[in-house]
Phi, psi and omega in degrees: 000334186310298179273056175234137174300170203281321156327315178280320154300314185309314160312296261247027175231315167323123175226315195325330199202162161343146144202134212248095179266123162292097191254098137331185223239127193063012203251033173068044196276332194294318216274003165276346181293311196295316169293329164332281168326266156343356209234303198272324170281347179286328217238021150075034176266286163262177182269177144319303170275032156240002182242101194255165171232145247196097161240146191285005158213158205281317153328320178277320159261008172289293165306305165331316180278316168307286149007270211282335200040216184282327198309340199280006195008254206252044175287146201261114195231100181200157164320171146327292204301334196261327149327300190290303177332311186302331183264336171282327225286352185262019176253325220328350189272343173269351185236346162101003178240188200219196211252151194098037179311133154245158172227164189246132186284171182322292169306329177276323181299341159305303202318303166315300190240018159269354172287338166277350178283161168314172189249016136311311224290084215277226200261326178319334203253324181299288160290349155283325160300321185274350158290304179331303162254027154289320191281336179291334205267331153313318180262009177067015186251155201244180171302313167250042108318314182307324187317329215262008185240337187284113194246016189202153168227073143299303179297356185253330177271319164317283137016294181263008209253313196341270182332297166298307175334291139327337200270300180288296160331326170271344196272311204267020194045054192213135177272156165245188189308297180322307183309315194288003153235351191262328103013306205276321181295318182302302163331302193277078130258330159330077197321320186307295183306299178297356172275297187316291157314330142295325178285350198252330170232096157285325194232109216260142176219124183235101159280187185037056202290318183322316179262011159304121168276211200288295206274352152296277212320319177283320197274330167315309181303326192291313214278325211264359193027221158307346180282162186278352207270078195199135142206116193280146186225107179232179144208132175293336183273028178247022179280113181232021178251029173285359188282336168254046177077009140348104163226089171335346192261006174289326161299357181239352179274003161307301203287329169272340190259324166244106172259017177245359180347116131296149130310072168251147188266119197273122156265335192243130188245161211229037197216306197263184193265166166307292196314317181298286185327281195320321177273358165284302178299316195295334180297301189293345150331310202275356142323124160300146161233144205245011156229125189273129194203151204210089176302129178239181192175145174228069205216004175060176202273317172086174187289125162315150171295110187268136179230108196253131170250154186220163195253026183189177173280309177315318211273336174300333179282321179289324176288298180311347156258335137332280202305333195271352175300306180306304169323312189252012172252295177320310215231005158062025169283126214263126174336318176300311183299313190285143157195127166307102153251165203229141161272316173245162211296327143329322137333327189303284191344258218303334149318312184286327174326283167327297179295303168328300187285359164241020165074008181253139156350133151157160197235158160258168188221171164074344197285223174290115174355124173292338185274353195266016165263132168350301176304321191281296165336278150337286143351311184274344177281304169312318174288331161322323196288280169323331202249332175248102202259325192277022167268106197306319183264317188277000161326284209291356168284332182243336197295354153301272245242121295016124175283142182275356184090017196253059158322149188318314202312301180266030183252315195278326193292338195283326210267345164298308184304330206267345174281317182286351179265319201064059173220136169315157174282326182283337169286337172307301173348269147357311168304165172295291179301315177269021148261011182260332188265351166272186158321105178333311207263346171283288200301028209226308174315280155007271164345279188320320194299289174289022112334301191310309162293339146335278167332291174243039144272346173299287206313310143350267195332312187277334145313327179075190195238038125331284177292026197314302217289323201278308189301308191287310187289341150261352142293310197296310188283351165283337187263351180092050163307261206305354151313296166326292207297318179281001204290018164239041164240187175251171181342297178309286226274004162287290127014257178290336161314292188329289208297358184267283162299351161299297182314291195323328193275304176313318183289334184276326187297319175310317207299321183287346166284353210270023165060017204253144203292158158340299225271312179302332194284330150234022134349279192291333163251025159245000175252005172294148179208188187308275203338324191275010213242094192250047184295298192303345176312116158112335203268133171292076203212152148295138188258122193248141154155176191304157157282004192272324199253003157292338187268141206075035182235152141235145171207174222243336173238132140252131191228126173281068227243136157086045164293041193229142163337143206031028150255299228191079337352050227300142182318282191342309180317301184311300196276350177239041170054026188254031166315337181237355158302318159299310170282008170255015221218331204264295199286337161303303201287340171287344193237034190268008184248142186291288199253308171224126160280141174216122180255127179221167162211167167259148169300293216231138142209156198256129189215146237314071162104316178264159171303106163264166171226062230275186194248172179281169160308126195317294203303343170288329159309313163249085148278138174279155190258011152289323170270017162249147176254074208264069189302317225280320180285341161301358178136314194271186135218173171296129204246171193299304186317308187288279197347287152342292213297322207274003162278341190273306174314296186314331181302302198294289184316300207295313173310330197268317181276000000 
């Protein structure tokens, strides 16, 4: 406690009432919360296992537990998502599922409702019903209310899709994502069920309170009721999710719902140089605020902010891996400290070129998901399994893969028997009767497929689940996985699987140290998503990625790239009136740097195949203009010659190291 500034003991002791800590950007929020925790347990106000703390990735709640060590004994530290999981899977008969409740990931719920869609359809249209009805299930409404609400018509198909949609969800026994809040609120109107989740959590601890939605937002309320035992840690200018249901104005509806609220405000932040700090607030200025907080830092000004125009994309990537060359043979910055951020995914290319062609280290991050690879699904599926058998969607995801001769013909016969019976498809498998009415050759396929999840859930059993990583990797090689999943690819894409599936081995092997019962164990590998995806941690590489997959990162060089109107502001936003989201998305990237910022744009860049000539970015206008080194106004631009010159520097540092 000695060393927290004072602000930061007020937060981490305020008990009398709600209290909403606004935590600026670099202002220590994860460790008041874990001194908190640590605090209400020393200090005999609660027990541990009366006390959760709420983050929105499992990544997150990982640190959070290192963080507390034994002191945090039985504190309940999980996602939103996980949170819910907890209040349905001891319900299911109240919710319309039966026992062995599975859930379904993002991709098999596309998968779900592009078979309800025309068989046209392309995938843009797919994914909008399921965002669609993702907001119905957020907004608290069942199918048939969205009908009666739906005022356009997307939102009228989404709507009507809903319902079969639901239909099939209860037919595979299964939740999607959505459900584990929308679901879990309906139970706790259940006076029995909500004294029990109240009495079982006195003490609500909610990070990233800012990226909460509407039906987070209800379930908080529902678990914290009438009690003072609540303290929420947000910042409204890092909220950059509202395209998934973020709503920053839940902060201030704090202050309505709870009228004993406290406020306290993290202010001083402990990560960026002045200069940075400065140019982080005049940007987040031009934003309303519904609480005004002014980030300081004694960290001295530190080096101006540099803002560079180049005259192509290209040219811009080859100076920033110079500079970035430089950094770490001149100024001894360790490759891991640098990172190239981006607003899209698209920006990647002409970087990795670049970087590729001077030999430096590095990985991307935020584009597409390591879990959004076959293998890696697939893979996650088969242990859902083995560890679950009455799990219904990863039944029907693998049991094909490798193929079994187990075509949709005995898959819909699997899926008949199992609605009438009310038995899981591995018990259908399994039965008798329905291996007497199909085909000698389904129920032959069949068998096998369960012996086989037989088999190495004994070996699990026997082993403990210590042996995750070593077992999955002698399933992949009994069934021929990667042969199969790879026979139309070429080398590289082979390749990169193999290397998919080594990491995948390695993470359940980490996954299996972490001491966690079946049931948490297969939480985490049916609710892992990109975020968690922590191969990279620690690792000396340049870090390339979104600014989306930036937050909550820090580094000592940040080079900010593509600083231009309809990048950064993005059109799309701009037009759908999310102007200040962007610009709190702006603001991520700005304050994600320690010691030096470098802000850059283009003349000319090639965006899907043609040339554009885009205008610089509004938000470099409000920059304060004491703290930037804006050369180009002055008069100038970067010339062939400085180029040279900083490849001649870059040489030099490396010959001297």
């Amino acid at each position: 406690m000695s060393s927290l500034n004072p602000a930061q003991r007020h937060a981490v002791t305020h008990i009398e009432s709600p209290l909403l800590v606004l935590a600026g950007a670099g202002s220590g929020k994860t460790r008041v919360i874990t001194e908190k925790i640590k605090w209400l347990i020393s200090q005999a106000h609660y027990a541990p296992d009366q006390i959760a703390a709420i983050t929105f990735t499992n990544k997150a709640a990982k640190e959070m537990r290192e963080r507390l060590g034994r002191q945090a004994g039985e504190v309940v530290v999980s996602t939103f998502h996980s949170l819910g999981w907890q209040i349905l899977k001891n319900h299911p008969d109240l919710i319309g599922r039966r026992r062995g409740l599975s859930i379904l990931d993002q991709y098999s719920a596309f998968d779900l409702i592009k078979e309800l869609l025309p068989s046209n359809a392309p995938n843009d249209m797919i994914w909008a019903v399921q965002s669609g009805i993702g907001r119905y299930k957020d907004g608290g409404l069942d199918a048939n209310s969205a009908v009666t609400v739906a005022t356009d018509e997307a939102s009228a198909q989404s709507a009507q899709i809903y319902q079969r949609y639901d239909e099939r969800l209860k037919a595979l026994n299964a939740v999607d994502f959505d459900d584990l809040i929308a679901l879990p609120l309906v139970l706790l109107k259940d006076p029995q069920i909500r004294a029990h989740w109240q009495e079982k959590i006195q003490y609500l601890l909610v990070d990233e309170y800012q990226d909460t939605s509407q039906a987070q937002y209800q379930l908080m309320q529902a678990l914290v009721g009438e009690r003072p035992g609540l303290t929420a840690v947000g910042d409204d200018d890092q909220s950059i999710y509202g395209w998934r249901g973020a709503r920053p104005d839940n902060l201030s509806h704090l202050e309505r719902d709870y009228r004993t609220l406290r406020v306290i405000k993290l202010e001083q932040n402990y990560r960026s140089a002045g200069h940075i700090l400065s140019s982080a607030n005049h940007l987040i200025a031009h934003n309303p605020h519904a609480f005004e907080k002014k980030l300081w830092s004694d960290l001295g000004p530190g080096e101006r902010v540099s803002v560079m125009s180049y005259a192509t994309d290209q040219d811009e990537a080859e100076s920033v891996a110079r500079e970035v060359f430089n950094a770490h043979h001149a100024h001894q910055t360790q490759w891991g400290q640098c990172a190239i951020l981006y607003r899209s995914n698209q920006q990647a290319r002409p970087m990795e070129l670049a970087l590729r062609e001077m030999g430096i280290p590095y990985v991307v991050s935020g584009g597409p998901s390591w879990f959004d690879a076959r293998e890696i699904r697939d893979g996650l599926s088969y242990l859902r399994l083995i560890l679950n058998p009455s799990d219904n969607p990863a039944f029907m995801r693998v049991a094909n893969a490798p193929r079994r001769g187990l075509g949709s013909v005995a898959m819909a016969a699997l899926g008949r028997f199992s609605d009438q019976r009310r038995l899981s498809f591995f018990e259908s498998a399994m039965h008798n009767q329905f291996n007497q009415e199909i085909q000698p050759k389904a129920a032959q396929a069949f068998r096998g497929f369960t012996n086989l999840l037989v088999d190495f859930n004994d070996q699990i059993e026997r082993h403990s689940l210590r042996s995750l990583g070593s077992v999955f990797a002698e399933l992949i090689e009994h069934i021929d996985y990667l042969d199969w999943v790879s026979s139309n690819d070429d080398p590289k894409q082979k390749d990169r699987r193999r290397k998919n599936l080594k990491d995948l081995c390695g993470w359940l092997t980490r996954l299996g140290q972490e001491d966690l019962s079946p049931d948490a164990l297969l939480a985490r590998l049916a609710l892992v998503a990109g975020p968690d995806d922590d191969r990279h941690d620690g690792v000396d590489q340049v870090r390339l990625m979104t600014l989306h997959a930036a937050k909550g990162l820090e580094f000592d060089r940040v080079w900010l790239v593509g600083c231009e109107e309809g990048l950064l502001p993005h059109k799309r936003s701009v037009e759908e009136g999310q102007l200040e989201e962007e610009r709190r998305l702006m603001y991520v990237g700005i304050t994600r740097a320690r010691r030096v910022l470098n802000l850059s744009y283009c003349q000319q860049r090639k965006r899907l195949g043609e040339v554009i000539s885009p205008e610089p970015s509004r938000f470099l206008e409000e920059l304060p203009e004491e703290c930037i080194d804006w050369p180009h106004q002055k008069g100038r631009e970067p010339t062939t010659g400085e180029a040279a010159k900083a490849n001649i520097a870059a040489l030099k540092a490396l010959l001297e190291d």
